[in-house]
ZAMARGU-4260 file (C-alpha; in steps of 0.2 Angstrom, whole numbers, plus 5000, padded with zeros to 4 digits):
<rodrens>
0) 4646/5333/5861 | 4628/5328/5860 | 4616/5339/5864 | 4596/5330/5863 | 4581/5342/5867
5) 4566/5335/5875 | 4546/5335/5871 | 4542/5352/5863 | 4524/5350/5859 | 4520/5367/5848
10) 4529/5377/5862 | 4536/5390/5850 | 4544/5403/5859 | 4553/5389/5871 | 4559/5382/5855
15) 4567/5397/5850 | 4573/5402/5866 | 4582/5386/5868 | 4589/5388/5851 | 4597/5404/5854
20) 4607/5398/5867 | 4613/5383/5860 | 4619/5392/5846 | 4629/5402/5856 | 4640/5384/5860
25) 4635/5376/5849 | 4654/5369/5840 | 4652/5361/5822 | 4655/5344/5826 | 4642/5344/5840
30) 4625/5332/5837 | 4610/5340/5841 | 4594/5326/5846 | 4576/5330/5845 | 4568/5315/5854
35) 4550/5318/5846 | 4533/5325/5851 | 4536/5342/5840 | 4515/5342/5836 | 4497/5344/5850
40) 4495/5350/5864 | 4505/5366/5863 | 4499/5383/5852 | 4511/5381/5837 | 4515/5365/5831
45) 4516/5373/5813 | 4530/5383/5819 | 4538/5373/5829 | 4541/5360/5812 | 4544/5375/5802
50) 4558/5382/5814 | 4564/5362/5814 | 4565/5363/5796 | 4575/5379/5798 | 4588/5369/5808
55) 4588/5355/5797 | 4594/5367/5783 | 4608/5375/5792 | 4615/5360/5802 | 4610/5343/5791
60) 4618/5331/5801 | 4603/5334/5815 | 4594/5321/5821 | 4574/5323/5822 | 4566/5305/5829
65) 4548/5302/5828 | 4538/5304/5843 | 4521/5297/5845 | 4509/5313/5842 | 4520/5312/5824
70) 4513/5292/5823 | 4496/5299/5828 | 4495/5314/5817 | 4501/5302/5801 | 4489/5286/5807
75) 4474/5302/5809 | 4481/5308/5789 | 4482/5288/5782 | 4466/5281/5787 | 4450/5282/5785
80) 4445/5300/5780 | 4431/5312/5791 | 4412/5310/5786 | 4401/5322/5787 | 4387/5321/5801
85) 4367/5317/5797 | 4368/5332/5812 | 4372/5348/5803 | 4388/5356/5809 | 4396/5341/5815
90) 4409/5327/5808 | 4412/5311/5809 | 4429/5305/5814 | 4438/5288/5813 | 4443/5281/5831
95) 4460/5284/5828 | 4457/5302/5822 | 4446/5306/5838 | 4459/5299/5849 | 4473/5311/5840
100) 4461/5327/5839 | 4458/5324/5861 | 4476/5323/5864 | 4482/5339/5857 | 4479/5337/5838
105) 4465/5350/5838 | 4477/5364/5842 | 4488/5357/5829 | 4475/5360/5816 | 4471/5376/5824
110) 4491/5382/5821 | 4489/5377/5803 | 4473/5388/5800 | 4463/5372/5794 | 4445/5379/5785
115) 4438/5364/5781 | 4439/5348/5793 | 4434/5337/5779 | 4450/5340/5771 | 4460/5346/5785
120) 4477/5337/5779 | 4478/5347/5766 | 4482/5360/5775 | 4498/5355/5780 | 4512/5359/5769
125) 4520/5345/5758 | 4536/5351/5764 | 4531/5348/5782 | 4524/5330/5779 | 4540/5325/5771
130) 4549/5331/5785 | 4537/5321/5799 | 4538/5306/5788 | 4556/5308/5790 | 4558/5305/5806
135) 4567/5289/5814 | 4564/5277/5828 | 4580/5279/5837 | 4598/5284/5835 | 4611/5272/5843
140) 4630/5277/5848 | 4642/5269/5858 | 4636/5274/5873 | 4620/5282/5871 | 4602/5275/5865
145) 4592/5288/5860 | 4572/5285/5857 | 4555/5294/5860 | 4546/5284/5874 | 4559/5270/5878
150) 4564/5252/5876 | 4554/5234/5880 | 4565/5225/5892 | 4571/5207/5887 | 4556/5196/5891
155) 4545/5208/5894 | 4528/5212/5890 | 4519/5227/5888 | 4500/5235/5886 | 4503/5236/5868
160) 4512/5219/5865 | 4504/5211/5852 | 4499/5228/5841 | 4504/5238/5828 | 4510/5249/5841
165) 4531/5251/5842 | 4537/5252/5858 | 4550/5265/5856 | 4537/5279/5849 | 4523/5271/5865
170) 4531/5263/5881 | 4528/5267/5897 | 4530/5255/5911 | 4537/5242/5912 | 4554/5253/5903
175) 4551/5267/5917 | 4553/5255/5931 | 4565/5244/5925 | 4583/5242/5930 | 4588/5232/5914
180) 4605/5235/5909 | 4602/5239/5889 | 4620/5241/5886 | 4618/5258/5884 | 4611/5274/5894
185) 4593/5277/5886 | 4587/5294/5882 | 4571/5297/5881 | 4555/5308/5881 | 4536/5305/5882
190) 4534/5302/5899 | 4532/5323/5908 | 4540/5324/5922 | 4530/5335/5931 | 4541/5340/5943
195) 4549/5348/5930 | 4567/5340/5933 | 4574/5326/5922 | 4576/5308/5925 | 4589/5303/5929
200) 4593/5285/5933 | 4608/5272/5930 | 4602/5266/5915 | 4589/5280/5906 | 4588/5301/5906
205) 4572/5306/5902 | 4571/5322/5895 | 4552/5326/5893 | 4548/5341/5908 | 4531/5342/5903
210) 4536/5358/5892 | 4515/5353/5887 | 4509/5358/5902 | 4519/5373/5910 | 4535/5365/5912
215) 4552/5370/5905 | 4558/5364/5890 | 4576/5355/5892 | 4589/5349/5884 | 4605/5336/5891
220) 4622/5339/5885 | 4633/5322/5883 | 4649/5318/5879 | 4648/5301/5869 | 4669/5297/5877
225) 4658/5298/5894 | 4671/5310/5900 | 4661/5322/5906 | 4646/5316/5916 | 4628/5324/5910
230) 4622/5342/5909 | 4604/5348/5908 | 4600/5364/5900 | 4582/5370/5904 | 4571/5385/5899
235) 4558/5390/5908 | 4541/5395/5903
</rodrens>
């Protein structure tokens, strides 16, 4: 069985409680999916990768795949570093840093106890930028696609078409609204579903409840034989 867990955004104690019970069914064989977005937003990104990390360790064959609050907190690490402001107190922060801290990175930084914002990278553990650079774009099996944000449609363009920007860490529409048949069923995160229940179409399951923002945090179970139709596993807050 596959089992792919949705968006966790720093939710720690979601994290664990999911765990716990898919331990409990967890068979050897079985595949477990993280579909990306483990950093922002949430209060402990730093122990959300730590307890990843923990997984990693006991089952090695887990698949982690990088969401894009990973790409945003490695673009924010990469590029041009924080200045000092001419106004005491304050800092100077690329455009792509700024963008990161207003969607979540600043509790990121917060969970990792950073002292001095001119040098906050350093902060982070070695051990826990090796593990988000790590992270993969998708996973592919016979009958599943699995990917952060989604998939361009053939002949499609998009809001990012023409940038460095890789739609399966970024898309949104047109792969939400789409009824392209991709050849396999596409699960996906990124987009909450404030509802708080999955998607769930004929060609995509998305998996991100908006754990972020009050939600539950879920998980689907799937067979890859396609014997057993879907199963969603969901914990609330």
């Amino acid at each position: 069985m596959l089992y792919a867990i949705g968006d966790i955004h720093g939710q720690i104690g979601l994290l664990r409680r999911m765990l716990a019970g898919l331990e409990r069914e967890l068979a050897k064989d079985d595949c477990l999916i993280f579909v990306g977005d483990y950093v922002d937003r949430g209060p402990d990104s730093n122990g959300v990768i730590e307890l990843l990390m923990d997984v990693q360790q006991r089952r090695p064959d887990t698949l982690f795949l990088r969401g894009n609050h990973e790409q945003l907190m490695l673009d924010s690490r990469d590029g041009a570093p924080p200045e000092p402001s001419p106004i005491p107190g304050l800092i100077l922060h690329s455009d792509t840093t700024l963008n990161w801290l207003q969607n979540g990175g600043v509790e990121t930084l917060l969970s990792y106890e950073v002292r001095d914002f001119l040098r906050w990278w350093e902060f982070v553990p070695d051990s826990h930028w090796r593990f988000i650079e790590a992270t993969q774009a998708e996973w592919v099996t016979e009958r599943y696609h699995f990917v952060h944000a989604g998939l361009l449609p053939p002949g499609a363009t998009w809001e990012g078409s023409g940038t460095i920007y890789d739609p399966r860490l970024w898309i949104r529409e047109p792969f939400l609204s789409t009824d392209h048949d991709f050849g396999r069923t596409v699960v996906f995160g990124h987009t909450p579903q404030l509802s708080g229940n999955p998607l769930v179409m004929h060609n995509k399951i998305g998996i991100d409840t908006a754990a972020a923002y009050g939600g539950p945090l879920t998980a689907v179970r799937l067979d890859n034989a396609g014997s057993v139709e879907p199963q969603f596993i969901q914990i609330a807050p």
